[in-house]
N, C-alpha and C positions, 0 to 999 in steps of 0.2 A: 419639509426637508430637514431641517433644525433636529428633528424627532430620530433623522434615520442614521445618524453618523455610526452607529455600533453596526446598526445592519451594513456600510459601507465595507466595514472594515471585515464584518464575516465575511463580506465575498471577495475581497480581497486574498483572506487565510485560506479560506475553504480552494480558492486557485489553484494558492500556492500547494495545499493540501493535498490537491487533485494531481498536481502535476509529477509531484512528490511521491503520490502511490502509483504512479504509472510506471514512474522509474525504477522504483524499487522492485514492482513487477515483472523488470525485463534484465535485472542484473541477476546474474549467474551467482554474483558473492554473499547466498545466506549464509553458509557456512564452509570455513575454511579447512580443510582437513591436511596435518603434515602425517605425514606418512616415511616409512623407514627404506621401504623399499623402490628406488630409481631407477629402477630396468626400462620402464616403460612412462612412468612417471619423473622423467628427467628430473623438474625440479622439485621435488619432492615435497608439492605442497597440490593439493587439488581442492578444483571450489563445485560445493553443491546448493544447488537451486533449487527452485520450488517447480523449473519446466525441463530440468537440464543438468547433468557433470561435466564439467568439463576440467583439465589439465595439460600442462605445458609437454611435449614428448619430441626425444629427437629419433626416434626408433620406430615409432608405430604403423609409419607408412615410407616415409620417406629415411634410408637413414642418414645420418651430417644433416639434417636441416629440423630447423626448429618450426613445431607445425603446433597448433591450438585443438586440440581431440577432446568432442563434443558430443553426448549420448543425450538423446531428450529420454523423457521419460515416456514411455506406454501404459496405456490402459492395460494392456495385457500380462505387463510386469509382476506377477501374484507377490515379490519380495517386496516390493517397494513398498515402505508405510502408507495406509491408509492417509496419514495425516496432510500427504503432499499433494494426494489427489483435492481432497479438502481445503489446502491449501489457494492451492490455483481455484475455486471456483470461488473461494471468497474472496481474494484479488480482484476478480473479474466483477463481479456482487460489489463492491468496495466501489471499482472503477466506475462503472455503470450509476450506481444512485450516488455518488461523488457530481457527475455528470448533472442529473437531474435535478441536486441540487440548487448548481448553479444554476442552472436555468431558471429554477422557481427564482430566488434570488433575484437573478435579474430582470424577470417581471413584475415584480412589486417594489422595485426599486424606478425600472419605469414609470411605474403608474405614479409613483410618489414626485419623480421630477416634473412630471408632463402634469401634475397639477392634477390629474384622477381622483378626485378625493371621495375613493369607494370601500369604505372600512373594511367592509368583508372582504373582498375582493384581496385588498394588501394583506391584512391581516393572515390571513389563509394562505396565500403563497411563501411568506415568511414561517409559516408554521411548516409547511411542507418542505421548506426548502432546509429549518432546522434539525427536522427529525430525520431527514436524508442525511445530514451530514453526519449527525452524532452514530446514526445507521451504517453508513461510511469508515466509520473513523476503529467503530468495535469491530468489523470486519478485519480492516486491518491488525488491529490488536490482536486478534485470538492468531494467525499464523505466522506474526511476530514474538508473539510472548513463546509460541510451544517450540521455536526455530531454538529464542532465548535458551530454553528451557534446558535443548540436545546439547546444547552447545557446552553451557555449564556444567551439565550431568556427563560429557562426551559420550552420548549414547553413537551406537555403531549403524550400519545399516549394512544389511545384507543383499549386496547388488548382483545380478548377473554376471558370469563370466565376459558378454560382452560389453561389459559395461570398462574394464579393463582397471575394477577398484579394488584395494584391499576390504575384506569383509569389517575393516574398524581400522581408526586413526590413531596414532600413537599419541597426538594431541591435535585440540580445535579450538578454533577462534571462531569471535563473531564477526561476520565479513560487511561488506559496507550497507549491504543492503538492509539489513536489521535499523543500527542510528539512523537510516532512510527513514523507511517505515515507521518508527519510535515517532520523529516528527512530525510526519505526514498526520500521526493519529492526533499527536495536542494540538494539528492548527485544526483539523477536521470537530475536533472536540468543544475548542474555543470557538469556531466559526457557529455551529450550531448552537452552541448556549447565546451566543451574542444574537442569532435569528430569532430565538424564541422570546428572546427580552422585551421585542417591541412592541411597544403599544400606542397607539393611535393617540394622537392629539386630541383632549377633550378642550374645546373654543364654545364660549360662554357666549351668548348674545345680550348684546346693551340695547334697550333702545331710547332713541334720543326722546325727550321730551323739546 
């Protein structure tokens, strides 16, 4: 037990990690887009996601009242970058062996309290459960870093008229869900190098004379 406190603390991170990429997965704010034109986009700021646009509008449907106008994205969208499609399946990839991880994790953290002393056994689930997370953790990076990337560069994207966006922002920010993600990847990164560290108790045998 002595041996496993770094693995306690991976599964620990790796949780937080996990919980951390779930959230950022379901926030609309990778990127912020201000915009000049208010006709339809009231407050002149709209947030785009990696599932979804959405903006504040008092005119879209209802007019005098303030209503939240939300377009997911389709497969069928030919304008929408390649990258978003991408995007989403490696959130889902990320969230999924994020998942698995823990789980290995906490079966060799089992066996280790419950006195199990089966080397392979621990050893092996801690490997598994390491390589998951660091597996985890680059998922998230690659459609955090290229979100980073749009945002810096204010690259445009060219949306459908029903999508009711300017074809480019006059300026963009990084919205919450990116320092999400940023996160999510160094506990996922640290969780799995602390998995891999561990190694088994080597105990000597005395015998009594």
């Amino acid at each position: 037990v002595r041996t496993s406190h770094l693995q306690i603390a991976a599964f620990a991170l790796g949780t937080v990690g996990w919980i951390l990429c779930t959230v950022s997965m379901g926030l609309v704010e990778w990127r912020v887009w201000h915009v000049d034109n208010t006709t339809i986009i009231s407050s002149g700021i709209a947030w785009v996601g990696i599932w979804k646009v959405c903006f504040i509008s008092y005119l879209h449907v209802s007019p005098g009242y303030k209503e939240e106008f939300c377009h997911k994205f389709s497969g069928y969208d030919s304008s929408i970058p390649h990258e978003i499609y991408a995007a989403q399946g490696l959130l889902l990839i990320a969230m999924f062996m994020g998942l698995l991880g823990l789980t290995a994790t906490v079966l060799a953290l089992r066996n280790v309290y419950m006195g199990i002393t089966h080397k392979t056994l621990i050893t092996r689930f801690f490997l598994v459960g390491g390589f998951l997370y660091l597996f985890s953790g680059l998922c998230i990076l690659i459609p955090v870093s290229w979100n980073f990337y749009s945002v810096t560069h204010n690259q445009s994207i060219a949306f459908p008229p029903p999508y009711y966006m300017p074809p480019s922002p006059t300026a963009q920010e990084a919205g919450a869900a990116i320092p999400i993600g940023i996160v999510a990847v160094i506990l996922l990164l640290l969780s799995g190098t602390f998995s891999l560290s561990y190694r088994f108790p080597v105990t000597a045998n005395t015998i009594m004379k």
